[in-house]
TIPALUM-959454 format. One line per 10 residues: their letters; for each residue x, y, z of C-alpha. Coordinates in nm, 3 decimals, always signed. Each point is the difference from the previous one (the first is absolute). Layout:
a = X/Y/Z | ...
! end
This chain:
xxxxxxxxxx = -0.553/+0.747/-1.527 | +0.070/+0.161/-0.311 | +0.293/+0.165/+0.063 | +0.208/-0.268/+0.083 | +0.317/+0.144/-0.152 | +0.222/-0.297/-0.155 | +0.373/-0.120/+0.159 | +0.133/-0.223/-0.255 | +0.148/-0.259/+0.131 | +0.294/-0.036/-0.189
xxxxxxxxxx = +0.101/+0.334/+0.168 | -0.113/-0.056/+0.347 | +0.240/-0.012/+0.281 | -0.124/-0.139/+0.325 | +0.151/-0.232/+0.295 | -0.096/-0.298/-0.067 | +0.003/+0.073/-0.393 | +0.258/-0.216/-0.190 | +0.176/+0.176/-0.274 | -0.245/-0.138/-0.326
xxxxxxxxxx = +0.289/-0.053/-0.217 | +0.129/-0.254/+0.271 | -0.027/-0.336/-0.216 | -0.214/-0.239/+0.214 | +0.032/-0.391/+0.010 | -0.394/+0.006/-0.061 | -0.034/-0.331/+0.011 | +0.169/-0.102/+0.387 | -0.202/+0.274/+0.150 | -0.329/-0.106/-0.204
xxxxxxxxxx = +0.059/-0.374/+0.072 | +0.062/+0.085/+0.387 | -0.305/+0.211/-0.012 | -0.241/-0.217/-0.133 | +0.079/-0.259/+0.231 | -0.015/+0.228/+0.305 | -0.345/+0.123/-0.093 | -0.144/-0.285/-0.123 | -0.124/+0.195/-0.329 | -0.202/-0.155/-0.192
xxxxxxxxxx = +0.091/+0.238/-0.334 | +0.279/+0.150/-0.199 | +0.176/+0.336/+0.141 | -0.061/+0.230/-0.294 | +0.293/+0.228/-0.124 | -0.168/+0.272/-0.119 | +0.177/+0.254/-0.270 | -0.091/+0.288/-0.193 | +0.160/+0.100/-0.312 | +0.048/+0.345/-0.140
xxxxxxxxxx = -0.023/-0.159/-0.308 | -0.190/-0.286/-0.146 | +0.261/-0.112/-0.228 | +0.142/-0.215/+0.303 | -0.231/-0.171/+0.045 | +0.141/-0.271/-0.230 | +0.298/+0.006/+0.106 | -0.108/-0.188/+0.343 | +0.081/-0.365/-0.023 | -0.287/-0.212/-0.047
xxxxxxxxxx = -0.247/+0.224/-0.069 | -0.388/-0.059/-0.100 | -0.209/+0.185/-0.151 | -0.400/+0.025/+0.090 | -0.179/+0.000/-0.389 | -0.330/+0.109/+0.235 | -0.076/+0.369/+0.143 | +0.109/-0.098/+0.388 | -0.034/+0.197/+0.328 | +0.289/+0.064/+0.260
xxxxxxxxxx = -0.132/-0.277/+0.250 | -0.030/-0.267/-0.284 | +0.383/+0.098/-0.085 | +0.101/-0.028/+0.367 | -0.230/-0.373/+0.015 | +0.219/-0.163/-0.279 | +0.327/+0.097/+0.191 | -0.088/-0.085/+0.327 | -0.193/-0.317/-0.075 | +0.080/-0.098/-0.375
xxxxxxxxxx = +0.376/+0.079/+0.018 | -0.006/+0.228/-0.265 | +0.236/+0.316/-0.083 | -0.225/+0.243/-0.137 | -0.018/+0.352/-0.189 | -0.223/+0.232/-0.108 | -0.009/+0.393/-0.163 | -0.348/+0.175/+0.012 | -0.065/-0.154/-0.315 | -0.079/-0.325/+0.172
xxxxxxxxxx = -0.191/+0.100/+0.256 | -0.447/-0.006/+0.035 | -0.060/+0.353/+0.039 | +0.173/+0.256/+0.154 | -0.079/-0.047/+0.388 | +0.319/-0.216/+0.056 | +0.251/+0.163/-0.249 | -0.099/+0.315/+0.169 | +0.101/-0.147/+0.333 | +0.352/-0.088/-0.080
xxxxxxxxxx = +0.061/+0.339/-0.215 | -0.063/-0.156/-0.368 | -0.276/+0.241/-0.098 | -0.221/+0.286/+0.153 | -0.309/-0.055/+0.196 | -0.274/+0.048/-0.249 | -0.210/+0.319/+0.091 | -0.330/-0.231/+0.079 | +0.196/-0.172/+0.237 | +0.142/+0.357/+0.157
xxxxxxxxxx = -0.375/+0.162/+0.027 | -0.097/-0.311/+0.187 | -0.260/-0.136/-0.255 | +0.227/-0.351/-0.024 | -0.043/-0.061/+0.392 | -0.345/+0.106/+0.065 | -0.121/-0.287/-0.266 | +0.055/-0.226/+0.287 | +0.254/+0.061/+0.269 | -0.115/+0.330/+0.139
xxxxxxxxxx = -0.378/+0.210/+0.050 | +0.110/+0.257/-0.193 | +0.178/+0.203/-0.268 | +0.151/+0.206/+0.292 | +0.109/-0.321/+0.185 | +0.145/-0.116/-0.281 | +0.215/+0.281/-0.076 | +0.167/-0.026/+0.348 | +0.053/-0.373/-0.061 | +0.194/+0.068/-0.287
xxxxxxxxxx = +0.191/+0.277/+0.170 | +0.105/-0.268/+0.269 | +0.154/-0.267/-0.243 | +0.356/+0.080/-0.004 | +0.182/-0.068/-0.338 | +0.339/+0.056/-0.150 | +0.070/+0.290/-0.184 | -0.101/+0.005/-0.337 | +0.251/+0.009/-0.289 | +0.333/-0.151/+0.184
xxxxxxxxxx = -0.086/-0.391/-0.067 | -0.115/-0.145/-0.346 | -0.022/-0.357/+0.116 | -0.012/-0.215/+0.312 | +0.135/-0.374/+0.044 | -0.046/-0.274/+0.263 | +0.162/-0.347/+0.086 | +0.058/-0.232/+0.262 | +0.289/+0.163/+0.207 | +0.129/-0.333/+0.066
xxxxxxxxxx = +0.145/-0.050/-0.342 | +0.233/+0.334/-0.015 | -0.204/+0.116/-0.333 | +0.117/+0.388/+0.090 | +0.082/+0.235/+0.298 | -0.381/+0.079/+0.074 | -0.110/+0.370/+0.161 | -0.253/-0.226/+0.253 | -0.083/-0.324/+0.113 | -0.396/-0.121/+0.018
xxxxxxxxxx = -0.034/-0.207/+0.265 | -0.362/-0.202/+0.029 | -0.080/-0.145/+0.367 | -0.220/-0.046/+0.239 | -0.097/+0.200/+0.315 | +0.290/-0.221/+0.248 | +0.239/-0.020/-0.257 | -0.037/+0.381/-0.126 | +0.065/+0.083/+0.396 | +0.293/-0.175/+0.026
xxxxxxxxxx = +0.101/+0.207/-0.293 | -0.078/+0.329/+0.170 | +0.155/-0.128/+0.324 | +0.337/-0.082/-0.215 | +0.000/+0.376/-0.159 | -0.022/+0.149/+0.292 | +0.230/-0.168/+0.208 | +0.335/+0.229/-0.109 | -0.130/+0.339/-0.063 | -0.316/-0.042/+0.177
xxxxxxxxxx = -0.316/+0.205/-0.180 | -0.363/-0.015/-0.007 | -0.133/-0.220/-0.293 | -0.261/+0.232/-0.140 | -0.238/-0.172/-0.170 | -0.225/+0.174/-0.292 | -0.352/-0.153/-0.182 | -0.128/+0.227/-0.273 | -0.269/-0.276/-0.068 | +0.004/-0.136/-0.341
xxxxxxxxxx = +0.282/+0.066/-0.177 | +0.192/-0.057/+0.298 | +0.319/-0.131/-0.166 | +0.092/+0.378/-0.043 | +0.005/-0.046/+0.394 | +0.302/-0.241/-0.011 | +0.201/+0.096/-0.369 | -0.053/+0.330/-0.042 | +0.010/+0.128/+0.386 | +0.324/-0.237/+0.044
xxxxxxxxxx = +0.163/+0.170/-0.313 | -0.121/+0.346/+0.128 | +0.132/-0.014/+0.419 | +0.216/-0.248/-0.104 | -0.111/-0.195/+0.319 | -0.133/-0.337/+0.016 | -0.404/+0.023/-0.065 | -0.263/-0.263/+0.104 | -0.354/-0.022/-0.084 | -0.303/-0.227/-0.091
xxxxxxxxxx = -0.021/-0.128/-0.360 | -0.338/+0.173/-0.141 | -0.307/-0.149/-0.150 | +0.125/-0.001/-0.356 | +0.352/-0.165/+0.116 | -0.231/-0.279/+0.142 | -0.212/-0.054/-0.270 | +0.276/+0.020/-0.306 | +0.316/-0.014/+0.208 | -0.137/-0.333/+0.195
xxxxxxxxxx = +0.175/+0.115/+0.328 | -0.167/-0.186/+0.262 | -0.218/+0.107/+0.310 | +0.291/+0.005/+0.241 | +0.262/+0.162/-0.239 | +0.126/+0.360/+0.113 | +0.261/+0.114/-0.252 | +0.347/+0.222/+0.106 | +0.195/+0.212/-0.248 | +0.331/+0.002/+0.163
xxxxxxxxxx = +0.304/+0.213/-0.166 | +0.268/-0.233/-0.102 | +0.272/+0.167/+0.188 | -0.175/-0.071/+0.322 | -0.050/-0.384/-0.070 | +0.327/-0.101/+0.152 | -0.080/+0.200/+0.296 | -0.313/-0.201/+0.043 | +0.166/-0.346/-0.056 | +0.252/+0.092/+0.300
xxxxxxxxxx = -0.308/+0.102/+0.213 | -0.198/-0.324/-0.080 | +0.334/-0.210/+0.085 | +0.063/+0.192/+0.314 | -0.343/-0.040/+0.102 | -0.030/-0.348/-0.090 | +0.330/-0.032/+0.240 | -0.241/+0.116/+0.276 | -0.280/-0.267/-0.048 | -0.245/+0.271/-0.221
xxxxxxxxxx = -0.070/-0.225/-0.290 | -0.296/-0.108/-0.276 | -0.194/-0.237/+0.069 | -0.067/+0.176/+0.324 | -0.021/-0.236/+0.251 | -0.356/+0.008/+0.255 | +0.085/+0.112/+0.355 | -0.385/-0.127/+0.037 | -0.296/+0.247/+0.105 | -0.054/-0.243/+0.330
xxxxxxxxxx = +0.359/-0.041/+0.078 | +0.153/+0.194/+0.314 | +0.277/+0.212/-0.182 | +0.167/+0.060/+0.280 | +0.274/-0.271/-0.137 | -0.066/+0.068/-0.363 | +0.100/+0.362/+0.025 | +0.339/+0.175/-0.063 | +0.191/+0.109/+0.241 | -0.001/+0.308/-0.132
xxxxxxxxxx = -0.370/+0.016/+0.035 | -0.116/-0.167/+0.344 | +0.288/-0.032/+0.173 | +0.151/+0.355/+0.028 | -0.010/-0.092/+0.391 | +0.301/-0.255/-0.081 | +0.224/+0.300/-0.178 | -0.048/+0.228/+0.286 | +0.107/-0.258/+0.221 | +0.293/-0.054/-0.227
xxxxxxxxxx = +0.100/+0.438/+0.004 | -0.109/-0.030/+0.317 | -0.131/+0.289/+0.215 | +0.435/+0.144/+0.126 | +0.173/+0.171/-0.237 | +0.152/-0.303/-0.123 | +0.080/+0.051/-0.424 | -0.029/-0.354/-0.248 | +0.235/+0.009/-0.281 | -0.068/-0.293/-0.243
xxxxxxxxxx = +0.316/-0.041/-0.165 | +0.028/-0.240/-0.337 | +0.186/-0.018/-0.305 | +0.120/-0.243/-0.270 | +0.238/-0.254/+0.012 | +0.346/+0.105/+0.014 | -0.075/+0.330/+0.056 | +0.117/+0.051/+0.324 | -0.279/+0.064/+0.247 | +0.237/-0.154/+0.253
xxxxxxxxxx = +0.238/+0.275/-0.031 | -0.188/+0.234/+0.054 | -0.254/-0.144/+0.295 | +0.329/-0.064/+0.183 | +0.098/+0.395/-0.059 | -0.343/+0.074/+0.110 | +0.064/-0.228/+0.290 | +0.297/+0.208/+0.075 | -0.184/+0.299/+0.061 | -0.246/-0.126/+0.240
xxxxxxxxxx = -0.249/-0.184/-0.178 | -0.049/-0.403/+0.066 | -0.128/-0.223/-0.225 | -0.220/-0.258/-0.014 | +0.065/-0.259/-0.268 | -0.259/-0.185/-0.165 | +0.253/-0.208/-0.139 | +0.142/-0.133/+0.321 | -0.367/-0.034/+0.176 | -0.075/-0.235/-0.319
xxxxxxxxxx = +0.253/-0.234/+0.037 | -0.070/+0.020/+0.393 | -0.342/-0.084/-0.016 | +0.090/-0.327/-0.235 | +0.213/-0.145/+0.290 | -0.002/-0.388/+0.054 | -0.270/-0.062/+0.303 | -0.175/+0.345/-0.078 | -0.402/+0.027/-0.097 | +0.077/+0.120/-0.361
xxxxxxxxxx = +0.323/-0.294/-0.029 | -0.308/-0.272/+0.115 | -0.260/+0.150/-0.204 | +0.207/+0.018/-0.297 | +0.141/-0.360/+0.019 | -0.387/-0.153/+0.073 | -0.044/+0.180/-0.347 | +0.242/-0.032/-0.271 | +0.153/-0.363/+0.183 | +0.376/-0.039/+0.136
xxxxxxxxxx = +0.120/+0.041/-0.337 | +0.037/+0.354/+0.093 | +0.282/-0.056/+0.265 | +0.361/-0.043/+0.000 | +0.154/-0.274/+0.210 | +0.007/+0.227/+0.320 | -0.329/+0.119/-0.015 | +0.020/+0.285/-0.158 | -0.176/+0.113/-0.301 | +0.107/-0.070/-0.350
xxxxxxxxxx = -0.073/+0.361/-0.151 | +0.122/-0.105/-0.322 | -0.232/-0.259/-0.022 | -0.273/+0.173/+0.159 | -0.019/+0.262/-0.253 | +0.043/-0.204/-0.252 | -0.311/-0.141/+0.105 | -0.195/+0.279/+0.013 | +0.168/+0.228/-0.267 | -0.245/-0.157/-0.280
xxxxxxxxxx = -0.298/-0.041/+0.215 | -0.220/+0.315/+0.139 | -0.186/-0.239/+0.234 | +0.304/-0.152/+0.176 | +0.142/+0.331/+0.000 | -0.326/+0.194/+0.180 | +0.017/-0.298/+0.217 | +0.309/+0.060/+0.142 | -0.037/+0.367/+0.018 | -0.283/-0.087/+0.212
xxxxxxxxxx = +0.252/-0.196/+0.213 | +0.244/+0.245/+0.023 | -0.193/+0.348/-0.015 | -0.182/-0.013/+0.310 | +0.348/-0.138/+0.198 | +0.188/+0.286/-0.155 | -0.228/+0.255/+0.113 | -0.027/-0.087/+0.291 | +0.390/+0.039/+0.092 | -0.026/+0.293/-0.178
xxxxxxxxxx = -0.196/+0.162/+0.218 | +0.140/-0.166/+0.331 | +0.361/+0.171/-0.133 | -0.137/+0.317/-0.049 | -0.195/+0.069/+0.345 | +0.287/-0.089/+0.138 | +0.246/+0.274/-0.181 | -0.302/+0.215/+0.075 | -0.017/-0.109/+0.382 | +0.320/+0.115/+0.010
xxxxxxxxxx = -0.006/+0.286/-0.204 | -0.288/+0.176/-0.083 | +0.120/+0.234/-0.230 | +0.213/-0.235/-0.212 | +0.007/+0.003/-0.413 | +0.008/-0.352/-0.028 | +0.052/-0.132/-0.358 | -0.111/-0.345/-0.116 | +0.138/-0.164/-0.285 | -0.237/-0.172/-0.226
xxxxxxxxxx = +0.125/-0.162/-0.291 | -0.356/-0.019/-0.163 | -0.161/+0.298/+0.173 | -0.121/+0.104/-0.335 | -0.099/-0.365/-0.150 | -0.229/-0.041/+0.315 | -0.149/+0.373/+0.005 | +0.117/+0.043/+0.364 | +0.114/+0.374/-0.068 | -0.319/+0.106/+0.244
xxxxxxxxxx = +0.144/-0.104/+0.290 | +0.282/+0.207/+0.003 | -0.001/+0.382/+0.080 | +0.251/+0.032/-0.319 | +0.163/-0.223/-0.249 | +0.335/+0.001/-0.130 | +0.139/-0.211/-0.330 | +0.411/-0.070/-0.034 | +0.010/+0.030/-0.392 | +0.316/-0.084/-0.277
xxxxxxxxxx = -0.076/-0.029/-0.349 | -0.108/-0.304/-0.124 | +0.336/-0.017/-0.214 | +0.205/+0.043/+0.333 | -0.248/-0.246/+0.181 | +0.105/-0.272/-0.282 | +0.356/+0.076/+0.081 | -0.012/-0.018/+0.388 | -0.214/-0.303/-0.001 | +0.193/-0.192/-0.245
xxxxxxxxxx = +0.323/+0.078/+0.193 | -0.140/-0.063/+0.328 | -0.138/-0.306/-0.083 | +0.265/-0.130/-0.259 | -0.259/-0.076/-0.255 | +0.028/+0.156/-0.370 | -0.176/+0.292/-0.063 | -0.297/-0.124/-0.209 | -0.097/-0.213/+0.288 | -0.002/+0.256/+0.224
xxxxxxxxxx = -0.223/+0.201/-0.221 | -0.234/-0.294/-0.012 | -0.004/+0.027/+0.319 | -0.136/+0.343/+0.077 | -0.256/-0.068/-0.311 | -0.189/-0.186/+0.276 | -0.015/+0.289/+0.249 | -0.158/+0.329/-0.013 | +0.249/+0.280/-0.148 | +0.221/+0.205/+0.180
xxxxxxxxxx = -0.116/+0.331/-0.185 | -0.345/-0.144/+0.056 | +0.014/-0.004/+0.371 | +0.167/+0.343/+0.001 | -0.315/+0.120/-0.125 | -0.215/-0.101/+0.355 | +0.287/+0.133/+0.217 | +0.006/+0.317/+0.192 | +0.362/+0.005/-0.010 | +0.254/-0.150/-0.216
xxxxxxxxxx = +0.368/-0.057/+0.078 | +0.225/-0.015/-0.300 | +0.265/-0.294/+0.086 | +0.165/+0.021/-0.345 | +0.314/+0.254/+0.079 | +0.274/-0.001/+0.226 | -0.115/-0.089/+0.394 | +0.085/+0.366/+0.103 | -0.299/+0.077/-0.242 | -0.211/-0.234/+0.155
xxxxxxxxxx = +0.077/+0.080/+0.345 | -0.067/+0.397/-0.087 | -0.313/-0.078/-0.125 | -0.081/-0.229/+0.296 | +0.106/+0.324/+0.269 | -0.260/+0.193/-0.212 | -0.239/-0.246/+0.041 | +0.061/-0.051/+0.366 | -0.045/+0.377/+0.058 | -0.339/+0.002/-0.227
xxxxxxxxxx = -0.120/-0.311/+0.220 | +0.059/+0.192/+0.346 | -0.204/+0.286/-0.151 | -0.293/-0.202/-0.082 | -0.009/-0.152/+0.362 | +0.074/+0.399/+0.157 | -0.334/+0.093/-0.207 | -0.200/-0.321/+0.082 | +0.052/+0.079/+0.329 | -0.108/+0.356/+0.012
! end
């Protein structure tokens, strides 16, 4: 453990990493943070200084009068909304200090005499505990300062991030969902904030651990509290995590399945229905393409080019507004619900109205999905056994305007996105539509981002150039699809 060897993380370049001299709006990603965890604490920006002269210069600064230890510092941030700072000077003995790189470890401390007074058996054991602390190196840093992130006091090296078990999970599960690594998690035993500042500043990867004895007793963190040093480059990678995962119904408070309950309903699809998506890919040599794309950007185009070359589509679109059909279940259903308000004088639905009924209200809204949904799927499926009836070796591509909204990417063998910068997106919509071009970016404000769902697609078709472009790249595509299906088959 010793010879951790240090990364700075000012220097580090990783995916995932976000350039450190990027100037982050602190406060938006804090704010939407806190309220997706639920934290009960202050995100701590954590700094160190090469020298202690700076310390002043941080807005709003106080100064302890009292020796202090690194957990009371961290305490006063988190939960008294301080900005803090502190040189060795200020600091109850060397044990902390040494942790963060202020001063040496004293010799007694080294030889293990310090730890065998009443952490360890012996002098021995002792030594190897100290060997296993990791610390920064000594002589680079001369101070270290702390504040609430949320008020922008500097551009911090980590973030300390207090939460319980559930909440800390989601965290891990939001890190890892672009880029996907193992969370390693570290305890040295007391003095176990080395685990999350100094081994964060050292692999300059997220660290986790469990707040020690001493951080309980003079830090007051509480019996549930786990504590995450998270690099600040990586923080906006772990808001768009939490918000895509969020999207797809992982959230804090968790919400009780029940111990008693049958989960057979309350599972996934993903998880205890697989039975459902092999029925979907079926057992031929049938090939789903889930084709979406933004507004504007002309998935149309090119599903009718694909069309061209063989492959039929199934429009999720079209089976929508089919399934909504004066006289049909969903038409009755829907009606019983939300009251003939919702209709037009021939019967048929008032969309307009209809969404703006359930634009502002998540209830309505689920309850109409649950209206819809089922109805949708099951034309779905009726379409596609009967291209596959007729054709077993078919690429069929359906277009699904929210295939990545709803997380329905698994039941497709591949996925393909039609992307155009959001500039060009603007421009097409606002032409199309004949609406001025800040409306039409208001619009796609309240959809997920074209470059956003390029990131879940297996392939992406660039729409922006001339249509020859588009159609090459489409004939490239066309020949990768018939490739995929040669090997599936064998």
């Amino acid at each position: 453990m010793g010879a951790i060897h240090q990364l700075p993380l000012e220097k580090k370049e990783r995916k995932g990493v976000i350039n450190m001299e990027k100037q982050t709006d602190w406060e938006k990603l804090i704010r939407r943070m806190e309220l997706l965890m639920r934290l009960k604490s202050f995100p701590v920006a954590f700094k160190m200084l090469e020298k202690k002269e700076g310390i002043d210069k941080i807005p709003f600064m106080r100064r302890t009068k009292n020796k202090v230890s690194l957990c009371q510092l961290i305490t006063l941030v988190r939960n008294f909304d301080w900005t803090v700072g502190a040189d060795v000077d200020d600091f109850l003995g060397p044990g902390c200090p040494s942790i963060i790189g202020l001063t040496d470890n004293p010799e007694l401390n080294k030889d293990g005499t310090f730890r065998s007074i009443v952490w360890v058996k012996t002098r021995e054991d002792g030594k190897k505990y100290e060997e296993s602390i990791p610390r920064l190196p000594l002589g680079k840093y001369e101070a270290v300062v702390m504040a609430p992130l949320v008020y922008k006091p500097f551009e911090p090296d980590i973030v300390l991030i207090y939460a319980n078990p559930a909440q800390m999970m989601l965290l891990i599960n939001s890190l890892q969902f672009e880029d996907y690594e193992v969370m390693q998690f570290y305890c040295v035993g007391e003095s176990s904030c080395s685990d999350a500042i100094a081994r964060c500043y050292l692999t300059g990867k997220p660290s986790l651990t469990i707040p020690c004895y001493g951080e309980r007793r003079y830090g007051h963190a509480q019996d549930e509290d786990l504590v995450m040093a998270v690099p600040a480059g990586m923080m906006e990678k772990a808001l768009r995590g939490m918000e895509a995962l969020y999207r797809r119904g992982i959230r804090y408070p968790i919400s009780y399945a029940g111990a008693e309950q049958d989960l057979t309903t309350a599972y996934p699809v993903s998880y205890g229905s697989l039975d459902v998506v092999e029925a979907l890919r079926g057992k031929d040599n049938r090939l789903l393409l889930g084709v979406t794309g933004g507004i504007a950007s002309g998935k149309t185009t090119v599903a009718n080019m694909l069309k061209e070359m063989g492959a039929p589509v199934i429009d999720f679109d079209i089976i929508a507004r089919d399934v909504v059909e004066p006289g049909k279940p969903a038409w009755e259903e829907i009606v019983a619900y939300f009251g003939e308000q919702v209709l037009q004088e021939d019967k048929n639905l008032d969309r307009k109205k209809l969404s703006d009924i359930v634009f502002n209200d998540f209830e309505k809204r689920k309850k109409l999905e649950s209206l819809t949904h089922p109805r949708i799927h099951e034309e779905f499926v009726r379409q596609l056994n009967e291209i596959a009836d007729k054709d077993p070796g078919a690429i069929i591509q359906v277009d699904v305007p929210l295939l990545i909204e709803l997380n329905l990417q698994y039941m497709f063998h591949k996925t393909m996105v039609v992307y155009i910068p959001q500039e060009k997106q603007i421009e097409r919509l606002a032409e199309r539509d004949e609406i001025s071009k800040e409306e039409a970016a208001n619009i796609l404000k309240s959809q997920l981002s074209i470059d956003e769902k390029a990131g879940y697609a297996d392939f992406v078709i660039n729409n922006e150039k001339s249509i020859e472009d588009t159609r090459k790249q489409v004939e490239d595509l066309w020949q990768t699809l018939k490739k995929i299906q040669k090997d599936k088959a064998g």
